[in-house]
C-alpha positions as CSV (number, residue, x, y, z in Angstrom):
1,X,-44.8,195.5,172.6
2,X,-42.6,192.9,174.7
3,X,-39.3,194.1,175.7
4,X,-36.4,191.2,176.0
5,X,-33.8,190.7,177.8
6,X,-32.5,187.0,176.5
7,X,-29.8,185.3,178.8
8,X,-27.6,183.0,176.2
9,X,-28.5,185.1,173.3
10,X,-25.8,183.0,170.8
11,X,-27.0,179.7,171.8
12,X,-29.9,178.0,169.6
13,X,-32.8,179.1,171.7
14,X,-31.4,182.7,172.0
15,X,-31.2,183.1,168.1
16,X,-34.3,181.2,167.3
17,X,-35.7,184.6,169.5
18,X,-34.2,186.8,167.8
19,X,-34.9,185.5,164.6
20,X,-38.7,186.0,165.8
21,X,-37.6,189.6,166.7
22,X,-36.2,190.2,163.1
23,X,-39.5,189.2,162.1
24,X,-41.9,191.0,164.1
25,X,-40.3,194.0,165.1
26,X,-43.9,195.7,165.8
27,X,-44.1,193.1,168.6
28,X,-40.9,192.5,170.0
29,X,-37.9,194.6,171.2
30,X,-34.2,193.8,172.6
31,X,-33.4,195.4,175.7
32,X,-30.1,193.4,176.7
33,X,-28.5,190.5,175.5
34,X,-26.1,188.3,177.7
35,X,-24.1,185.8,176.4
36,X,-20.7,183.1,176.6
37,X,-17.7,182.9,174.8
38,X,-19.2,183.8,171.6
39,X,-18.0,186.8,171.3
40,X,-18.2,187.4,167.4
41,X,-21.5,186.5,167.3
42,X,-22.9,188.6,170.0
43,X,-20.9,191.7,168.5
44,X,-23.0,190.8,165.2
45,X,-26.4,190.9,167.2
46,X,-25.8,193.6,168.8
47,X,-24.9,195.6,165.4
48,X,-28.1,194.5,163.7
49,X,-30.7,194.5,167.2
50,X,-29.1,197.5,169.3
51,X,-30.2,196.6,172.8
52,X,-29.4,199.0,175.2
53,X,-27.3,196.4,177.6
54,X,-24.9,193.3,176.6
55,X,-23.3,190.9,178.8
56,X,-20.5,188.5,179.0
57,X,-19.2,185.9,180.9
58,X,-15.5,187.3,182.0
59,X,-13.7,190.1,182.2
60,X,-11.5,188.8,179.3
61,X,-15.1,188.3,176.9
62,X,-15.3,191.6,177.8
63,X,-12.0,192.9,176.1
64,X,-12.5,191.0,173.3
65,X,-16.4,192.6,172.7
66,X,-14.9,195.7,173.2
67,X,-12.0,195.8,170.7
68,X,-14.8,193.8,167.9
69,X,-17.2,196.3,168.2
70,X,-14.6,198.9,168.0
71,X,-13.3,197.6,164.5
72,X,-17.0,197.2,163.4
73,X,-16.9,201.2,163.1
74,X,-20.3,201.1,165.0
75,X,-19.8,205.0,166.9
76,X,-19.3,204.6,170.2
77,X,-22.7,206.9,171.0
78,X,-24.2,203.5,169.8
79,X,-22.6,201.1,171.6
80,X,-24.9,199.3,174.6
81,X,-23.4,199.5,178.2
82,X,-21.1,196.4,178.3
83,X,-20.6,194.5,181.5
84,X,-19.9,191.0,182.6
85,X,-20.3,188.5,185.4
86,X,-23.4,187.1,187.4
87,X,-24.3,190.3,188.9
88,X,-24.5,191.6,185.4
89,X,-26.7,189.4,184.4
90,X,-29.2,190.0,187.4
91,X,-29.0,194.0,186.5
92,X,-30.3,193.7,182.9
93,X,-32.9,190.8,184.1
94,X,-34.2,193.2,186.5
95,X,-34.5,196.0,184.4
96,X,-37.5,198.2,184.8
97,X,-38.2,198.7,181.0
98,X,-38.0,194.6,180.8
99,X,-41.0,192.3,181.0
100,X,-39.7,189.2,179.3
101,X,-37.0,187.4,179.9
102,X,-35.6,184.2,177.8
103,X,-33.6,182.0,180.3
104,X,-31.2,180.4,178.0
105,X,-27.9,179.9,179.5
106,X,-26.8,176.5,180.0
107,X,-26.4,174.9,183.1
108,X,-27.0,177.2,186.0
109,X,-25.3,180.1,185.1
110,X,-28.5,182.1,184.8
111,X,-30.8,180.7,188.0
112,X,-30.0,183.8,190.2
113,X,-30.9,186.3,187.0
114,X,-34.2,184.0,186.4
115,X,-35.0,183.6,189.7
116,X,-34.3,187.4,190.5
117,X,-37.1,188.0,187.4
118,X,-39.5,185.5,188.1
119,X,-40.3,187.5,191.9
120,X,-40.3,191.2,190.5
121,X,-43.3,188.9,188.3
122,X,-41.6,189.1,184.7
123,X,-42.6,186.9,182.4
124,X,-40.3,184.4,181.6
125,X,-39.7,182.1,178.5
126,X,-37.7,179.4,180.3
127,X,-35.6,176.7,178.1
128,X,-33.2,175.4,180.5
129,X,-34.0,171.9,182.5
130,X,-31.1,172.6,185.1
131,X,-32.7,176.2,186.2
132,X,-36.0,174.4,187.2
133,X,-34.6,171.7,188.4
134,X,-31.5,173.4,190.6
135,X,-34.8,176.2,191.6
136,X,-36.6,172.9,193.0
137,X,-39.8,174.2,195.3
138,X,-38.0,177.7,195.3
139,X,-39.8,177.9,191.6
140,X,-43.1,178.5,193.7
141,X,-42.3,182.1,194.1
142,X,-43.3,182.9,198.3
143,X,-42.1,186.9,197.6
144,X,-42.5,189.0,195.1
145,X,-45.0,190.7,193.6
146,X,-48.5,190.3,193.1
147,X,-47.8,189.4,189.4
148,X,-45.0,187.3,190.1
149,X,-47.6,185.2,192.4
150,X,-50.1,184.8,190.5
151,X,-47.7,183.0,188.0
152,X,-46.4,180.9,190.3
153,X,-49.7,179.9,191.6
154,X,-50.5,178.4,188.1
155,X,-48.0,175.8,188.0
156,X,-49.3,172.4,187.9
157,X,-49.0,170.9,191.5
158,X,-45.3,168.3,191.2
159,X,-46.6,164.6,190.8
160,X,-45.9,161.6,193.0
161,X,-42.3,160.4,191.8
162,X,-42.9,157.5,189.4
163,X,-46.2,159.2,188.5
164,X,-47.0,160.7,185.0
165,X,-47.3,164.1,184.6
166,X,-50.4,165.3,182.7
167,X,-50.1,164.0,178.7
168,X,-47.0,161.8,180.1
169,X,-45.9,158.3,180.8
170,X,-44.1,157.3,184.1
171,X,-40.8,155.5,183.4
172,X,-39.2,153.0,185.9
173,X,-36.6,155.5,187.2
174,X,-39.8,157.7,188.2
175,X,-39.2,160.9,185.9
176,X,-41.4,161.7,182.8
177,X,-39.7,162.5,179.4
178,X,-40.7,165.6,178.2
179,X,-40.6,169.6,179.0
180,X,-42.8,170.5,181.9
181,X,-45.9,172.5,180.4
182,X,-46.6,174.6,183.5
183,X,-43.1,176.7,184.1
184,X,-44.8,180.2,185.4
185,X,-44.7,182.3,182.1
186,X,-42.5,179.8,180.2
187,X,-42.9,178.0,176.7
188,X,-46.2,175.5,176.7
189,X,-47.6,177.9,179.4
190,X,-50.5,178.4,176.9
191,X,-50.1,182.9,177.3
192,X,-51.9,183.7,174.0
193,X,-49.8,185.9,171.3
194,X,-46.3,185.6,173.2
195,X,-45.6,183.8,170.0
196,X,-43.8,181.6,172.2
197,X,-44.1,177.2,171.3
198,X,-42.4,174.3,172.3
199,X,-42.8,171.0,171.6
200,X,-42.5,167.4,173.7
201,X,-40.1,164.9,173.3
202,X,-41.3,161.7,172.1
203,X,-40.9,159.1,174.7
204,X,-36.9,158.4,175.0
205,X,-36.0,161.0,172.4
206,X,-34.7,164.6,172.8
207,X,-37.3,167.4,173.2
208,X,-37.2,170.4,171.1
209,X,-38.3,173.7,171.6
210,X,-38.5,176.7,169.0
211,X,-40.1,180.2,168.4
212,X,-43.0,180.1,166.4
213,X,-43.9,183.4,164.4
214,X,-47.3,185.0,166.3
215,X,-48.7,185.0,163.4
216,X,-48.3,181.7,162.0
């Protein structure tokens, strides 16, 4: 069984995951969820998914979270730990009983709690352009583990700008259209029964990316 942590858990990508949770519960678990300002919505996964950890943005989210889960009625011996802020989001990344965590956030709110999982060699189910990018030749892990090596060592060397990527066409302003397929542990990275797909962009169009049930 994989044990989650999912950074941006009320975005798209973070409920398409937990709708493959909901699914196959056999296979999947929620340690921690971390999340924006959607605080009604992350009160309602964490009610139905009972992670152990939840995390906001501010100290304000924070409030709020607390006085929605106190008028769900959930008892209080229930509740996860709730915190907030980036170091928050490191701390449930990091977690020992985690090995799989969905970078989500947008923008670069969640590099240093990716980055911080990526050398202790979790797995990671990235969906967020501006943490690889930002991560640059820092996403070739140099510390680490072993584990968290190994999967960095399997990253497709970075092509000549201008020059396509495998499956790709170059484009005049030198960058190719789609996801990258080799992100260590990340969607496309081909890691049979993580249940994990994502699919390229058409040339000039928006890429997509979605959970796929394991069994399907």
């Amino acid at each position: 069984m994989r044990t989650l942590t999912i950074l941006g858990s009320t975005g798209s990508i973070g409920t398409n995951t937990l709708d493959v949770v909901r699914r196959a519960p056999s296979l999947y678990r929620v340690h921690a969820l971390a999340a924006g300002n959607n605080i009604d919505l992350l009160a309602e996964q964490i009610l139905e998914f009972q992670p152990e950890a939840a995390v906001v943005a501010t100290a304000t989210g924070l409030e709020r979270l607390t006085e929605r889960l106190a008028a769900s009625g959930l008892a209080r011996a229930q509740w996860p730990d709730l915190l907030w802020g980036d170091a928050a989001r490191v701390q449930i990344a990091i977690a020992d009983a985690v090995d799989t965590v969905i970078s989500a956030i947008v923008g670069v709110a969640g590099l240093e709690a990716t980055y911080a999982a990526v050398r202790l060699g979790k797995r990671i189910g990235l969906a967020n352009k501006e943490v690889l990018v930002s991560a640059g030749g820092g996403s070739r892990v140099s510390g680490g583990t072993a584990a968290g090596r190994q999967r960095a060592q399997r990253r497709a060397p970075m092509p000549a700008r201008g020059q396509p990527r495998a499956g790709g066409a170059a484009h005049p302003d030198g960058f190719r259209r789609s996801f990258p397929q080799h992100v260590p542990g990340g969607y496309g990275a081909g890691d049979a029964g993580t249940g994990f797909a994502a699919s390229n962009m058409e040339d000039g169009e928006p890429h997509h990316h979605r959970f796929r049930h394991p069994h399907e």
